[in-house]
C-alpha positions in Angstrom: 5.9 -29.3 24.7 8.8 -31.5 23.8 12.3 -30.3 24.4 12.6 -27.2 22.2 16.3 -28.1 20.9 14.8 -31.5 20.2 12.5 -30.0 17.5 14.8 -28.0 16.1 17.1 -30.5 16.1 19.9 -28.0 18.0 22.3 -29.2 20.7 21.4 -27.2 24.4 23.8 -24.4 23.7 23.8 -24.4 20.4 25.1 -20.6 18.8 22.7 -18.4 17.2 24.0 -19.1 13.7 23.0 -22.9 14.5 19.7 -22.0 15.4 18.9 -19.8 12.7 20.5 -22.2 10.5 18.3 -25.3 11.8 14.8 -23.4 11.9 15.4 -22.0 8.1 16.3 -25.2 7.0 13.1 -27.5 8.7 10.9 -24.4 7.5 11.8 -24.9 4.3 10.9 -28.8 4.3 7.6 -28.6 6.7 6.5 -25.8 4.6 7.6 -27.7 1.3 5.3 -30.6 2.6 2.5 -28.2 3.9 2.6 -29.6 7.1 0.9 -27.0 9.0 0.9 -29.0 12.8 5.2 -29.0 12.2 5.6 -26.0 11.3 3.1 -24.4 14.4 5.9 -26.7 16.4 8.6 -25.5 14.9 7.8 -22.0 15.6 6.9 -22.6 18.9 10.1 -24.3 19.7 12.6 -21.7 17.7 10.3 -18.8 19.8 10.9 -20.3 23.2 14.6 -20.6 23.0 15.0 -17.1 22.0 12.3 -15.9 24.6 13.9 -18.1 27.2 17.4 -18.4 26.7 19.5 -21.6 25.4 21.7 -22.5 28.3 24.7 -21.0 26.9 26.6 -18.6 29.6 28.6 -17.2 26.4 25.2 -15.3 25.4 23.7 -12.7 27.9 20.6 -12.5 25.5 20.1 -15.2 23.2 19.6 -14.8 19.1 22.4 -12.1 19.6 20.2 -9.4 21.2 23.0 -8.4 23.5 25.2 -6.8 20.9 23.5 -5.8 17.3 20.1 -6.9 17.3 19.4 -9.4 14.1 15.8 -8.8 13.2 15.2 -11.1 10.1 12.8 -13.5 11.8 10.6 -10.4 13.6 10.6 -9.1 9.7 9.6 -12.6 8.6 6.7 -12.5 11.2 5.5 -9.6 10.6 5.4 -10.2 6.5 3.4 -13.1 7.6 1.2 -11.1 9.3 2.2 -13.1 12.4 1.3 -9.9 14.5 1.4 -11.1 17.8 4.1 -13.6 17.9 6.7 -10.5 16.1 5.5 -8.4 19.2 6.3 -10.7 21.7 9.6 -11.0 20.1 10.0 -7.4 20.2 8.9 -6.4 23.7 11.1 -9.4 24.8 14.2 -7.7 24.2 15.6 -5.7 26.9 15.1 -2.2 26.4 18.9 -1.1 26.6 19.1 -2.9 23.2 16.4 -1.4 21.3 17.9 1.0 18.8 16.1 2.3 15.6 14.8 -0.6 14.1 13.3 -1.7 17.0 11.4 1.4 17.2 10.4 1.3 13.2 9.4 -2.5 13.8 7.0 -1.3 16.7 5.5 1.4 14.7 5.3 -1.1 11.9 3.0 -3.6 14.1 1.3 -1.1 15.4 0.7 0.9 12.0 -0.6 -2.6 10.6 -3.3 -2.9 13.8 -4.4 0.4 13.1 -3.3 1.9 16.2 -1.5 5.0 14.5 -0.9 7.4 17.0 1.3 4.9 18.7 3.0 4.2 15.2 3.7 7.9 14.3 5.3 7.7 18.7 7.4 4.8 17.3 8.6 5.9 13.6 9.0 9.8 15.5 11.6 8.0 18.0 13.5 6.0 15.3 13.6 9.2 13.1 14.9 10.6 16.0 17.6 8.0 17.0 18.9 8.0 13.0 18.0 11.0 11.5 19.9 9.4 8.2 17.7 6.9 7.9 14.7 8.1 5.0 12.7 4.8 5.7 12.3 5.7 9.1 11.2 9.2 8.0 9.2 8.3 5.2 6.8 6.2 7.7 6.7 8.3 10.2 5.3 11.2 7.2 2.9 8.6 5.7 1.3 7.8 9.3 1.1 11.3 10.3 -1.1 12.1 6.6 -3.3 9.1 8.0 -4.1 10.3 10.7 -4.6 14.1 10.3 -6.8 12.7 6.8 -4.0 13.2 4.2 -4.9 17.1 4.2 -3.5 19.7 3.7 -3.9 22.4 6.3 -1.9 25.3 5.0 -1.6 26.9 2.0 1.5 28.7 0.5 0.4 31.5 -1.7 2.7 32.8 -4.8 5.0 34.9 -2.7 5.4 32.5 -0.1 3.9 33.3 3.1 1.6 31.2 4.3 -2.0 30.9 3.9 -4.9 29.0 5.7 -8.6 29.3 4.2 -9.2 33.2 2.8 -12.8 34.6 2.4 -12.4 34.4 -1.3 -12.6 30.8 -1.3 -15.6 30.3 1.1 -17.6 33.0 -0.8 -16.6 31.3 -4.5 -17.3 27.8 -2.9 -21.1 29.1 -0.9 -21.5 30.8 -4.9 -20.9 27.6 -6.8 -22.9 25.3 -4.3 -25.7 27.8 -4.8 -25.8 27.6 -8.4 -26.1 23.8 -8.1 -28.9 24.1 -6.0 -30.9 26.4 -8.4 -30.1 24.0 -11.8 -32.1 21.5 -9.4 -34.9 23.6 -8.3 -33.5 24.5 -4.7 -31.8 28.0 -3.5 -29.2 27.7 -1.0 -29.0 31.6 -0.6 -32.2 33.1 -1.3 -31.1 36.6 -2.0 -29.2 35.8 -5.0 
C-alpha cells in the first residue's frame, strides 16, 4: 500500500481535525465520481492511520481516542453496513477508553449480525454506565423482546398482583380448539 498520508493527502503528523477533514472531503469527490477502487483506498488508508498511529508524540491514541472518543466514522460504517471494518475500529480502542457509546456501538454490530445475547451484554453495560441515557435503554429492552419472542410472560390481573397462565384459560382455550375440531368432523376431547 502506498504511504497512507499520501492518499489522504495529510502531512505525517497531521491532527485529527486534518484527517477527518481530508478523508470527508476526498469521500465526497471519489464517491461523487463513483470511483469504487479510490474510495476502497481511501478507506484503507484513513483506517490504518487511526489503527496504527500517525507519528505524532502529541497524541497517545490517534483520532482522539485518548480523551473523548469521536465516533462519527464507526457510525458512518456501521450505516453502511461496513460491519467488520466499524468492529475493528471499535476493538482497536484501548479498553480504559471505552465508555457508553462504545458499549451501545458493540451491541449495535452485534444486534445487526444477529448475535443478540451478546447485544443485550453490550446495551445492559452501557445502560449501566449512563443510566440517563433512554437510547441506550430502549435497545437494550427491544433486544431482550427478541430474544425471549417479544412475549409476554406475566400477566397483571385487575388488582394488581401478578399472574402467570390460570386453569381458566387452558380449559376455555382446550374448549374452543375442540369446537373447531368438531365444525370439521374431528373431536379433540371425545367426552364432550
Amino acid at each position: 500500500m502506498k504511504d497512507p498520508h499520501y492518499i489522504l493527502g495529510v502531512p505525517a503528523g497531521a491532527s485529527p481535525e486534518q484527517l477527518n477533514a481530508a478523508y470527508r472531503e476526498l469521500m465526497r469527490k471519489y464517491q461523487d465520481e463513483g470511483n469504487s477502487k479510490k474510495i476502497d483506498e481511501l478507506n484503507a488508508a484513513y483506517d490504518y492511520i487511526i489503527m496504527h498511529g500517525s507519528g505524532n508524540s502529541s497524541h497517545n491514541s490517534y483520532g482522539g481516542y485518548n480523551a473523548a472518543p469521536d465516533y462519527t466514522d464507526i457510525r458512518a460504517k456501521i450505516n453502511s453496513g461496513r460491519l467488520d471494518d466499524a468492529q475493528t475500529l471499535l476493538d482497536g480502542m484501548p479498553e480504559g477508553t471505552r465508555d457508553a457509546q462504545w458499549y451501545y456501538l458493540k451491541g449495535t454490530i452485534q444486534q445487526k449480525r444477529g448475535w443478540l445475547e451478546e447485544a443485550a451484554k453490550n446495551f445492559a453495560t452501557a445502560s449501566n454506565l449512563d443510566p440517563s441515557n433512554n437510547t441506550y435503554k430502549m435497545a437494550y429492552n427491544k433486544v431482550s423482546n427478541a430474544r425471549s419472542g417479544g412475549y409476554r410472560t406475566e400477566r397483571r390481573r385487575s388488582d394488581g398482583e401478578k399472574s402467570g397462565c390460570s386453569g381458566c384459560d387452558m380449559c376455555t382455550g382446550l374448549l374452543c380448539a375442540d369446537c373447531c375440531c368438531e365444525c370439521f368432523g374431528g373431536d379433540l376431547i371425545p367426552c364432550c
